[in-house]
C-alpha positions in Angstrom: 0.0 0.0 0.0 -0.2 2.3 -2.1 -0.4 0.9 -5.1 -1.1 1.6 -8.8 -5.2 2.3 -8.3 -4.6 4.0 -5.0 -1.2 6.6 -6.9 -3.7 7.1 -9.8 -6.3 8.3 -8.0 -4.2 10.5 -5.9 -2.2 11.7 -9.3 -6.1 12.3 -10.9 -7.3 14.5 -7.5 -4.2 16.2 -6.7 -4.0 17.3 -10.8 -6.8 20.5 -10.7 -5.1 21.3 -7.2 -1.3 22.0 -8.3 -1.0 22.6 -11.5 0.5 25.6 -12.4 1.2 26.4 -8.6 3.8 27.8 -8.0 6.2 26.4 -5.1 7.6 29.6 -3.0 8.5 27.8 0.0 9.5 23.9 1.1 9.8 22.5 5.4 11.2 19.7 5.6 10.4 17.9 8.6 12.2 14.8 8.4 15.3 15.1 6.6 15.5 11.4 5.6 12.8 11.6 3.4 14.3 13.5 1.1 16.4 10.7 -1.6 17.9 13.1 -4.0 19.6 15.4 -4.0 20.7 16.5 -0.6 18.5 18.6 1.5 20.5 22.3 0.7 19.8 21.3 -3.0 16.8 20.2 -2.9 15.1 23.0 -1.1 16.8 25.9 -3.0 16.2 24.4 -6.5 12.3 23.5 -5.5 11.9 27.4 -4.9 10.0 28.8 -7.7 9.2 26.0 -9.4 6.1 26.0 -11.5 4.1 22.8 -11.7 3.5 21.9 -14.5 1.6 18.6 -14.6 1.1 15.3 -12.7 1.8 11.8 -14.1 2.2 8.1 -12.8 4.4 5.1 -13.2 3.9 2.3 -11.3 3.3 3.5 -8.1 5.7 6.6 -8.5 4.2 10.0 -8.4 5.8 12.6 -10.9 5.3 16.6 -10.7 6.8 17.9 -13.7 8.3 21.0 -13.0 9.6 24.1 -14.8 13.1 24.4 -16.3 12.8 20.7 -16.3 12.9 19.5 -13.2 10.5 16.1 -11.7 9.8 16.1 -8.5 9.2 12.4 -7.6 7.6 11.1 -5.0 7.4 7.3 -3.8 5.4 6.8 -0.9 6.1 3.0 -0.7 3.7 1.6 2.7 2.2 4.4 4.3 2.9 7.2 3.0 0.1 10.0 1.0 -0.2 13.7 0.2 -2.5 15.8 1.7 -3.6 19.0 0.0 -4.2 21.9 2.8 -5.2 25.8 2.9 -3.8 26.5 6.5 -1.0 25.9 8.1 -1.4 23.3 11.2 1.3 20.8 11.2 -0.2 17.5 10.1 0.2 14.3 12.3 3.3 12.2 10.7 3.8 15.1 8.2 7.0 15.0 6.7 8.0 17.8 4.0 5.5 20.5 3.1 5.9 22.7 -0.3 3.9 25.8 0.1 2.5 27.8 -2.9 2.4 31.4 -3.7 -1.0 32.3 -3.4 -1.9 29.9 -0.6 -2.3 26.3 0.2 0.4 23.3 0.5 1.2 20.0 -0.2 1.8 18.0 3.0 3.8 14.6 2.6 2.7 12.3 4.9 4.8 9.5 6.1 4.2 7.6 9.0 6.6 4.6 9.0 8.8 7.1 7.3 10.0 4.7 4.3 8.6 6.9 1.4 11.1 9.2 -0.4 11.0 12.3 -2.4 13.6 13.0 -5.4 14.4 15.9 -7.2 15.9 15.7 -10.7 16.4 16.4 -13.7 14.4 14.9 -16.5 16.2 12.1 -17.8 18.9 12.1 -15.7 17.6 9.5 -13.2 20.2 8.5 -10.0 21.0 5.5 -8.9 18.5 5.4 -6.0 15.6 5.1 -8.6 16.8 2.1 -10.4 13.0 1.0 -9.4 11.7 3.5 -12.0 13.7 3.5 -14.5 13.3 -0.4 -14.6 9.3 -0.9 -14.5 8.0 -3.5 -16.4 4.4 -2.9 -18.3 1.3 -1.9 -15.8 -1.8 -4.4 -16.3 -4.3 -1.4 -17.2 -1.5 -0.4 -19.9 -2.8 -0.9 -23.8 0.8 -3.0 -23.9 -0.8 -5.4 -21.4 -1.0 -8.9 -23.1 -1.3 -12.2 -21.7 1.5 -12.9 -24.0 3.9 -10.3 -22.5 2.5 -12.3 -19.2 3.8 -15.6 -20.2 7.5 -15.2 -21.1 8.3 -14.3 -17.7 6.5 -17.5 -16.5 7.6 -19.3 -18.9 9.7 -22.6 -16.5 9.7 -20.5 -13.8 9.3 -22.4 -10.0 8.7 -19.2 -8.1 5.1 -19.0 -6.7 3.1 -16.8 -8.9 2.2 -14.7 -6.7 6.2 -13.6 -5.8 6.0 -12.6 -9.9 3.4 -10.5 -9.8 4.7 -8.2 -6.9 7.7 -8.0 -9.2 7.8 -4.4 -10.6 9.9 -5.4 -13.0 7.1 -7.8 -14.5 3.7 -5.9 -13.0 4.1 -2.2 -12.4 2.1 -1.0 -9.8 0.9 -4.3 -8.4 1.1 -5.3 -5.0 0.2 -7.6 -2.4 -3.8 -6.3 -2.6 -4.6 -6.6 -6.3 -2.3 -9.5 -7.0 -4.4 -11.7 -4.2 -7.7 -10.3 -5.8 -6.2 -10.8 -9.3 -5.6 -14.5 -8.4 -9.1 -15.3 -7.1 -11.0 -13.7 -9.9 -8.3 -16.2 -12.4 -8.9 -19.5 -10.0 -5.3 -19.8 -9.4 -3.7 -20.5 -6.2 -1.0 -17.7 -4.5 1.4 -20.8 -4.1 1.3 -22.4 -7.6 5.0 -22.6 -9.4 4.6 -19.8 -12.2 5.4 -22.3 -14.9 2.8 -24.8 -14.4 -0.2 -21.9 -15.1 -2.0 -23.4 -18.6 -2.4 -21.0 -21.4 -5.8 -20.3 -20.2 -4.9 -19.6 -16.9 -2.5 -16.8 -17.8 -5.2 -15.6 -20.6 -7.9 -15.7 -17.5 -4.6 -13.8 -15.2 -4.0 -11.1 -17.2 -7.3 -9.9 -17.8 -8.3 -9.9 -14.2 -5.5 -8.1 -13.4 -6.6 -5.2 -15.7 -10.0 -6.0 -14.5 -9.2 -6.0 -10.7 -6.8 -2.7 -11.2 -9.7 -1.0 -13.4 -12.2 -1.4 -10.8 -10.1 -0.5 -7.9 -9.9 2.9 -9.3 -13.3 3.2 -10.0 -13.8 3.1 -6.3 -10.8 5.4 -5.6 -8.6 3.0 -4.1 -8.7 0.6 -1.1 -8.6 2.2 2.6 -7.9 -0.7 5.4 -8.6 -0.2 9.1 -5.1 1.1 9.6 -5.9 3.9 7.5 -2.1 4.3 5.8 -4.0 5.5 2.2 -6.1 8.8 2.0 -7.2 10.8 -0.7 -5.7 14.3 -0.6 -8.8 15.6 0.5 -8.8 13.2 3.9 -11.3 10.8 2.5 -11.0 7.7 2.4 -11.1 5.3 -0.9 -14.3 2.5 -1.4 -12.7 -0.5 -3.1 -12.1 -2.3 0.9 -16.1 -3.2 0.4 -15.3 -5.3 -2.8 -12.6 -6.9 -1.6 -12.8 -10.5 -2.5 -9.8 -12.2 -0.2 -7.6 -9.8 0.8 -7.6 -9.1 4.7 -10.5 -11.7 5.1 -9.0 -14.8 6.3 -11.6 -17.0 8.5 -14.2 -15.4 6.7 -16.8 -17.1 3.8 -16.4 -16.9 0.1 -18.2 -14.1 -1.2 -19.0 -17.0 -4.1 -18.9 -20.1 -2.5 -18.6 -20.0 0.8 -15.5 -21.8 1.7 -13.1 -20.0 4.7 -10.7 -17.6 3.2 -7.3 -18.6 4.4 -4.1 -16.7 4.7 -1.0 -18.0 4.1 2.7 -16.9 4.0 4.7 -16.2 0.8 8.1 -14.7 0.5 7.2 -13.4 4.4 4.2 -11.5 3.1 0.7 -12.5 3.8 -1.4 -13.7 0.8 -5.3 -14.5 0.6 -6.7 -17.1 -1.1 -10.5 -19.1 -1.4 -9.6 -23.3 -0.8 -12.6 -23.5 -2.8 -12.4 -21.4 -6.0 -9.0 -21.8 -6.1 -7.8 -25.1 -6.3 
């Protein structure tokens, strides 16, 4: 958490908000946070930046800024943006970039692993290797359940490690993969390279399906509360949730106890029944 429906719909809201704001100011709170460059640097060159759009990849944020600069936020487990027209510190609020004119964009953090970076376009560091080495997203036109298969293709890792590979399935994490699986009938566990051609057909497009949905709804906001909109609202996709986060509970389809299991030390939701 986040992932890609939850930094779309941020990217989507936060668009008609910031662009062509102006950045007068930047506090940094926590000076960690900040990847590239160092803090001096970043702070000076963010000063009078215009934004100039908002775009995602994977489940990177991207400001593009004036005199082209990106301003790229990852906010990895917990962290969101919050759009605000005072100034009260926010709880866990890490760097705040204040606009001419009013208003500020608060980066929240709580378990303080997400990062901002500040570059140039094109000229990438090495701290976001993740970036520049996404594979294809599932809601991407490129999306085939042939470009699927020849990274499963004799492969013994679960299927479900694959899919929270970035470098296979951009933006997909441990939510949408579980949901992904159920909605295909194939088991978390199952050695990549044993899923038929059918399977992988019936994969893929519930990926894009699940994905697809998921922003419909605005994202998916668990009990913990780590992903808000940057109004403070909360997203709607947790009521359609299939497996995910509901072990002991029935199948919404056919009634079988959802269990949890462990994969790769995360947690991964799957139905006994439908998915055999």
């Amino acid at each position: 958490m986040p992932e890609l429906p939850e930094v779309e719909t941020i990217c989507r809201q936060l668009g008609p908000l910031v662009t062509n704001r102006v950045i007068k100011d930047v506090v940094i709170r926590r000076q960690d946070i900040v990847g590239f460059p160092d803090v001096r640097r970043f702070k000076s060159e963010l000063n009078g930046k215009r934004v100039e759009k908002i775009e995602r990849q994977g489940k990177y944020l991207i400001f593009n800024l004036s005199q082209g600069f990106l301003l790229i936020v990852h906010l990895r487990l917990s962290g969101h943006l919050r759009f605000v027209n005072d100034g009260a510190r926010l709880k866990y609020e890490r760097i705040r970039f204040i606009f001419k004119g009013g208003g500020a964009l608060v980066f929240v953090e709580p378990r303080v692993l997400g990062r901002a970076y500040l570059v140039k376009n094109g000229e990438l560091p090495a701290s976001l290797k993740g970036l520049r080495e996404l594979g294809v997203e599932p809601i991407s036109a490129c999306w085939t359940p042939g470009y699927l298969a020849q990274f499963l293709e004799w492969r013994k890792a679960p299927i479900k490690t694959l899919l929270l590979d970035q470098r296979i399935c951009a933006g997909v994490g441990n939510i949408y993969s579980d949901e992904a699986l159920f909605r295909a009938r194939v088991q978390p566990m199952r050695p990549a390279g044993s899923l038929s051609n059918n399977e992988i057909v019936r994969l893929a497009q519930s990926l894009r399906q699940v994905l697809n949905k998921a922003i419909q709804f605005l994202g998916t906001t668990m009990k913990d509360e780590r992903y808000h909109l940057p109004d403070g609202k909360s997203g709607r996709f947790q009521h359609h949730l299939m497996v995910f986060n509901r072990e002991g509970m029935p199948c919404r389809v056919c009634g079988t106890k959802i269990k949890r299991i462990k994969i790769g030390k995360r947690s991964s939701y799957f139905c006994p029944g439908c998915q055999r």
